[in-house]
N, C-alpha and C positions, 0 to 999 in steps of 0.2 A: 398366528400370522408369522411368516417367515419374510423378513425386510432386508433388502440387501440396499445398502445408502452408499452412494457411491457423488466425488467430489472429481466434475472434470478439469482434464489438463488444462495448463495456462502454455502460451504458445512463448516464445523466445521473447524477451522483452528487458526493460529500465531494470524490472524490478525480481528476475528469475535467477537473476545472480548465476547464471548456468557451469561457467567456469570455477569459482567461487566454490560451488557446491561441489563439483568434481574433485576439486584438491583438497576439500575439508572429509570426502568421504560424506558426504550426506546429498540428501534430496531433496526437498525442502524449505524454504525459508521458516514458515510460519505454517501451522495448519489449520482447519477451516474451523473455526468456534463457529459459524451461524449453525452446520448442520448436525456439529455431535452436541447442541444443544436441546434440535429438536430430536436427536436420539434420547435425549433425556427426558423426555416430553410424550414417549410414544409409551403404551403399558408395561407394564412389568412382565407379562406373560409371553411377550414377543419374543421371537429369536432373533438377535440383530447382528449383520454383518455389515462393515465398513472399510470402501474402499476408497480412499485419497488418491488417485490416478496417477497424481506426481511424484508420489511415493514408490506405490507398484500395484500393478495391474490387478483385477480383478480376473477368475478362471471362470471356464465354461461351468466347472463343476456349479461355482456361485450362481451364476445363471438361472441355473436347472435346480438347483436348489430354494430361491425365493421367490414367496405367493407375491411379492410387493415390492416395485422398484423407486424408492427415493432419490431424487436428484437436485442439487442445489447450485446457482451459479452465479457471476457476475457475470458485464456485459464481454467482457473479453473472454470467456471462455466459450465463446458461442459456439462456434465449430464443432469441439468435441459434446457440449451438452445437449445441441442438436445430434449428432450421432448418436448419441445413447439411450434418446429417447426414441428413435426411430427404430433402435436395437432390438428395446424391451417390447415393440411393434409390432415385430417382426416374428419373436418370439415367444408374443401371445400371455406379453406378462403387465395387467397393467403400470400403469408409471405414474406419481406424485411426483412434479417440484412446486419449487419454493425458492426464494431467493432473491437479489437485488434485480437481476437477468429481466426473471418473466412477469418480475412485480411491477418495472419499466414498460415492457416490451410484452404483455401476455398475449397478445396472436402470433410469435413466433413457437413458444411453446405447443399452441392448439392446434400451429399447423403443422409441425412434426408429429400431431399425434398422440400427446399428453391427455390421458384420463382426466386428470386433480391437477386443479391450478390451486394451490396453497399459498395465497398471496401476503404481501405486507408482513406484518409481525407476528412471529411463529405462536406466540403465547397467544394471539386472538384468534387463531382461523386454524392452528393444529385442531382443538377440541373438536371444533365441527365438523372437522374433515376426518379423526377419528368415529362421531356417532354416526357419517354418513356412512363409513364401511361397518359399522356394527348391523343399518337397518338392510344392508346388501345394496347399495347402489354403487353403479360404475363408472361414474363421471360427476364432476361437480367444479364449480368454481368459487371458491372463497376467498373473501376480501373483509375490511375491516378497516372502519376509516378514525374507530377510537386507536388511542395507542396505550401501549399497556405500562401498567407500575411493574417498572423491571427490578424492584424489589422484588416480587415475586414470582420472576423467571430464576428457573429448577439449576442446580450448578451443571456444567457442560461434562459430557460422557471425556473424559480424559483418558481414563483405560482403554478407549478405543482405539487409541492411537497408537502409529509405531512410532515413539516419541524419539528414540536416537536417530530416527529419517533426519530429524528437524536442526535447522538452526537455534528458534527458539519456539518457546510454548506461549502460549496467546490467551489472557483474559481480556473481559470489556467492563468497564464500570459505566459508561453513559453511553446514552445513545440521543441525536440530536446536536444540533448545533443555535447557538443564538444570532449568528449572523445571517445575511442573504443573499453572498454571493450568486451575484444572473447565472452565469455555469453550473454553478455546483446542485450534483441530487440529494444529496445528505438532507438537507429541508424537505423535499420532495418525498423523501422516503420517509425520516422520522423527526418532521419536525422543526419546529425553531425552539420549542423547551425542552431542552440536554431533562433526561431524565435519568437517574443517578440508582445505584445500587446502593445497597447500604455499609458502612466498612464493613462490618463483621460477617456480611456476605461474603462480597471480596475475598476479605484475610480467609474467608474458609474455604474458599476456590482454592486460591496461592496453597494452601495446608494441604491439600487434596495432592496437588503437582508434587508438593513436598513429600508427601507421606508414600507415591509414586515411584520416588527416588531421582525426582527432577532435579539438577542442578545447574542452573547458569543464566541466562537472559531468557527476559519476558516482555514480550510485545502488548502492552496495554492498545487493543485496537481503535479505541474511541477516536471519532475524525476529530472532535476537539474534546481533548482531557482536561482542558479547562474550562469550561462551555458553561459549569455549575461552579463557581468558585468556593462558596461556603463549603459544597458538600466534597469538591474533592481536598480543600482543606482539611475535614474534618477525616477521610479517608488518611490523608498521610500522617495527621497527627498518629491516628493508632495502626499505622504498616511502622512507623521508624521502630517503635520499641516491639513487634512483632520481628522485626529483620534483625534486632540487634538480639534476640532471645535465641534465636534461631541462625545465631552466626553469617550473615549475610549471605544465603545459601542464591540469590538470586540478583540480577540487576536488569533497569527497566529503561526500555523504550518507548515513548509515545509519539502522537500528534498533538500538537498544540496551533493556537494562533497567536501573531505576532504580541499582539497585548500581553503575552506571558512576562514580556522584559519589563513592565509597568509594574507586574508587584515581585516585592524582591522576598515578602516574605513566602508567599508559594514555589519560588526560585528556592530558599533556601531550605525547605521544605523537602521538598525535591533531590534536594542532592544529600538530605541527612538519610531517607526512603532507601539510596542506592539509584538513581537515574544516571544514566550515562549521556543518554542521546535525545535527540526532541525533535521530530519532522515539521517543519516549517511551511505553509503555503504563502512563499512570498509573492509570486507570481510576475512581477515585473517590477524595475525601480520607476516607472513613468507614472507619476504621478498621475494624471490627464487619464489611463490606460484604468486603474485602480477606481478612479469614482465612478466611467464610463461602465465598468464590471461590477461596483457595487460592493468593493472590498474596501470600505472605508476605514476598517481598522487598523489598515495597510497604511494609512497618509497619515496618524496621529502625529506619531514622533518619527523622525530618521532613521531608516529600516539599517542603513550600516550600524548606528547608536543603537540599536535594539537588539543586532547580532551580536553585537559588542557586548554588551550586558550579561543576555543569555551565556555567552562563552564565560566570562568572570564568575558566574555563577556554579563552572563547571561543567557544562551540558556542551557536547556536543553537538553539531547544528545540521541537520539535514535537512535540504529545500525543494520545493517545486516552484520549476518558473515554464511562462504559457504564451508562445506568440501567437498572435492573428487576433489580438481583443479588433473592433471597430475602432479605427480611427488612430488606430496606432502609426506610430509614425517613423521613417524610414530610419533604420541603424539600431532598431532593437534589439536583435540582436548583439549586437557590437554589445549595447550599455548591461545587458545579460551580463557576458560576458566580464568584462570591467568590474559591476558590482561583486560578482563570485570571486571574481581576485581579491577584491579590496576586503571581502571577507574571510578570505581563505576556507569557504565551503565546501569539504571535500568532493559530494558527491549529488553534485546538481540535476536535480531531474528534470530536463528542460523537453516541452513535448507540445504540439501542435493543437488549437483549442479544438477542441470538438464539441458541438453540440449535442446535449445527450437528451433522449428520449424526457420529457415532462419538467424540465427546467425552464425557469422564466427566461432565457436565451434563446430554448427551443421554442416557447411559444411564442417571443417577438417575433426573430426569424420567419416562424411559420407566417405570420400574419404580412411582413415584409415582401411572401415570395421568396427567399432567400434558401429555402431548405433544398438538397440534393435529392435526390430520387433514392427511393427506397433501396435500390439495387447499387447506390454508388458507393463511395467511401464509407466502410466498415465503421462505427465507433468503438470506445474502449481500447483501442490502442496507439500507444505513441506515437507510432510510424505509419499512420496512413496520413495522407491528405486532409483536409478540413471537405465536412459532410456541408456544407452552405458556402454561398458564394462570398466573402473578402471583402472587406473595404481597399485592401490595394493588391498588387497581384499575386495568384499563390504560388507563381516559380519565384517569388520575391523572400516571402516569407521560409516558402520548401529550403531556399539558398540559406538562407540566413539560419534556419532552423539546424540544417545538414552540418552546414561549416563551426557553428556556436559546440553539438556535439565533439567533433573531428574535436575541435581545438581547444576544450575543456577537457578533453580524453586523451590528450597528445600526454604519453607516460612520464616525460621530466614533468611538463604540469600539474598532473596527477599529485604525483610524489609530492612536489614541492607543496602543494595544500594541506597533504595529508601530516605533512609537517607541522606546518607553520598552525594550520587547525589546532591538531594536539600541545601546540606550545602557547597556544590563546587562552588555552585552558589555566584559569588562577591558577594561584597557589591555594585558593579556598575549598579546591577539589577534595572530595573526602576519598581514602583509600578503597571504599568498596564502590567507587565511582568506573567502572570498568566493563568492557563489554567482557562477555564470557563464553566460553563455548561448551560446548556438552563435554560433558567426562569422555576421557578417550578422544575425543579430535583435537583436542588443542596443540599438541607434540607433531601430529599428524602434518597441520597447517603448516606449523613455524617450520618446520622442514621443508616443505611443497614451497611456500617463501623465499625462503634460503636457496633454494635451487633455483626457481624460475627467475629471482631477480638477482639474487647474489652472486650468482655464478653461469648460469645460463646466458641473460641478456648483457653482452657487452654495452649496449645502448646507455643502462640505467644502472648497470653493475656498482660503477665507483659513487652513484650519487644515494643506490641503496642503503652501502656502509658506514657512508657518512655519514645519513640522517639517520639509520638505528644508532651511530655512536654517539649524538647527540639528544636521542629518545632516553638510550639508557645512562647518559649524565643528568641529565634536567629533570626529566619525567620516568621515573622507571615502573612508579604505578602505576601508569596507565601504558604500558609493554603492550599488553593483549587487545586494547584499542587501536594502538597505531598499527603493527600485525595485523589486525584483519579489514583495517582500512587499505593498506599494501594487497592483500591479497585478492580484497573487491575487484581491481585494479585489474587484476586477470581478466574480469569479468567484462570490464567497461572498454578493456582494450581491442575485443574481441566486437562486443556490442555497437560500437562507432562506423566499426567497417557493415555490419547489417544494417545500422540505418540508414547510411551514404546508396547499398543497392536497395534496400528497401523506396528511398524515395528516389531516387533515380527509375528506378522500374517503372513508379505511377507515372512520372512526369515524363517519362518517354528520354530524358539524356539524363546525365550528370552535372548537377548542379553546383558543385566546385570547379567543371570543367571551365577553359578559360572562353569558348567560344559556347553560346546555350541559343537553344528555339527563342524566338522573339514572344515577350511579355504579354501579354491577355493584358487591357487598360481596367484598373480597378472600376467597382461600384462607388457612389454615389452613398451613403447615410443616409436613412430613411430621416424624414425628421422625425 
């Protein structure tokens, strides 16, 4: 069998970093662990070719060359992994996916035209989907409602990749989360018990990248890398004296939840491993917003006292916050904004709730009446509309959403987080605490830096200089953290103005403008 596995584009977005990527010479952030894992998963007699779209394209010549088209996707990549299954169509070749997309959504799949629904988790439903092509059948749908010991998922095809594309390289140690947040699919898809790798997995993933000639940051994908406490304890216990063997050839980024400032000894842990950073879903400071949503581990202690902590500990803090929960109340916005200051969070992901396919959100809604028509606002992206109708109005929330953007992105703002963040950072920081960039781009960047704010932008120019000259007095370890925080900044400056037309388009005006269409009267709370 000849498999051509191909991973679709992601469209301009929070998180594509597009400018970013341009001035570093790469393309990339991270690349797909779900599907060069089931490349590892497919026989050994197979010929496999693999194409990452965001990377670079796939040729006719591949086309015409494989009996077998793989395709793997979230819900944001809809667009193109509808295209390309209609492609493989078209061209008489059939198609498997697999993925978070059609494991959500599987009749958008069926009705592009998809052969093989490979559902759920690739270790239960690859197998059968391989002996269904062994007996010659043409179509199948597999699902699997155990989930698997991901001790015993195979290590991910790493040689598949064009790894200098990348920002960084990506392992997963858990899958699963213990909380229940109403929005979130992470439960939906795997779970509320994190089910954990073993270290010596792991460390042999990490060795694979190494022995590759990998060097610099790694995105641990888990939605919560603390989900399993003992066992990723028991992971970092033996990554530190691995990382110190091996001359800190790497350093790490995760997800976590707020709870992580509770224990100081996985904090410390953390920063002996080599962590820099740590994505936060804080979601909102309104208390009231947080129970209604089901994020209770949001209201223990004082989310400012908890960034606070996390920062002493070393770790850089990156967050997502979410308007339009029910019942949220007016100036959300505004206290958005306020809280990111008081924390000096550089790069806040602030994005409009959407209801996604099979969360307990989705299904109150449904039952409310509340849900949009199939055909209306798109999910999985930050920039549309909200798919169900609001407890108060959505040119309320769009304004407030639009303007929180603008004015968290306004580039002395910017700057001056990007600062004041990296000088939050203890003195506890260990020196291999530091983001890294791939061999060969790092020269690249600080130059592309230097130019576009040093010297280019008279706007930022003198406040540039200032604050590298007090980077490299106070912190000069962490040089290449605050540099590629600066450099983001290309990205988010550019990105502010797409979502101002982005949601000015839906709503028919501009929602910063001073005179707007008159307000739609909110819904009512179901009881």
């Amino acid at each position: 069998m000849k498999a051509l596995l191909l991973y679709p584009k992601f469209p301009q977005s929070f998180w594509s970093y597009d400018r970013f990527m341009e001035i570093a010479g790469l393309k990339a952030v991270i690349p797909p662990l779900g599907i060069i894992t089931v490349a590892a998963m497919l026989p050994d007699h197979w010929e496999i070719r693999f194409c990452d779209r965001n990377v670079a394209l796939e040729t006719q010549a591949d086309w015409d060359w494989c009996d077998l088209v793989i395709i793997s996707a979230m819900i944001v990549q809809k667009p193109d992994f509808l295209a390309l299954i209609q492609r493989a169509v078209r061209l008489g070749k059939p198609v498997a996916v697999g993925g978070p997309y059609p494991t959500s959504v599987p009749e958008d799949a069926l009705g592009a035209g998809a052969n093989f629904l490979v559902l759920d988790e690739g270790e239960m439903t690859v197998p059968p989907f391989l002996e269904a092509l062994e007996r010659g059948d043409t179509e199948g749908i597999f699902r699997s409602a155990d989930k698997p010991d991901v001790s015993q998922s195979p290590r991910p095809r790493f040689d598949l990749l064009q790894r200098d594309a990348y920002l960084m390289m990506a392992i997963q140690f858990s899958r699963g989360c213990p909380f229940n947040c109403e929005f979130c699919d992470i439960i939906s898809l795997y779970g509320r018990k994190p089910r954990t790798k073993t270290p010596s997995q792991a460390l042999a993933e990490l060795q694979a990248l190494y022995d590759l000639g990998w060097r610099g940051s790694l995105f641990i994908v888990d939605d919560n890398f603390i989900g399993n406490q003992r066992n990723v304890k028991a992971f970092l216990r033996d990554l530190i004296p691995w990382m110190q063997q091996h001359r800190y050839p790497f350093t790490f980024l995760t997800e976590a939840s707020v709870n992580l400032a509770e224990d100081e000894e996985l904090l410390d842990l953390m920063g002996q491993a080599g962590f820099f950073g740590v994505f936060l879903g804080i979601e909102t400071p309104d208390q009231d917003s947080l129970h209604i949503t089901r994020k209770v581990q949001n209201t223990r202690n004082p989310l400012v006292e908890a960034c606070a902590k996390i920062n002493a500990a070393g770790l850089l803090i990156y967050a997502g916050f979410i308007l339009g929960f029910d019942g949220e109340r007016e100036g959300a916005g505004n206290r958005i904004q306020a809280f990111v200051k008081s924390t000096s969070i550089p790069q806040p992901m602030l994005g409009i709730l959407q209801a996604l396919p099979n969360t307990a959100l989705w299904e109150r809604l449904h039952r409310e009446g509340r849900l949009l028509a199939a055909n209306g606002h798109p999910t999985g992206d930050q920039n549309t509309l909200m798919n169900f109708v609001p407890t108060r109005p959505i040119a309320t929330i769009a304004r407030e959403y639009v303007q929180g953007i603008w004015m968290l992105y306004d580039p002395e703002a910017y700057l001056d987080r990007c600062l004041r963040q990296c000088l939050n950072l203890s003195s506890r920081r260990h020196d291999h605490q530091a983001m890294q960039f791939p061999l060969g781009k790092g020269l690249r960047l600080v130059a592309q830096v230097i130019w576009h704010q040093g010297i280019r932008r008279p706007d930022i120019r003198g406040q540039f200089w200032r604050q590298l000259g007090i980077i490299l007095l106070q912190r000069p370890h962490i040089l290449n953290t605050y540099l590629g925080l600066c450099a983001a900044g290309e990205h988010f400056w550019e990105y502010r103005s797409l979502v101002r037309r982005r949601i000015s388009d839906q709503l028919g005006f501009d929602p910063l403008a001073p005179e707007r269409v008159p307000q739609p009267e909110p819904v009512t709370m179901a009881a």
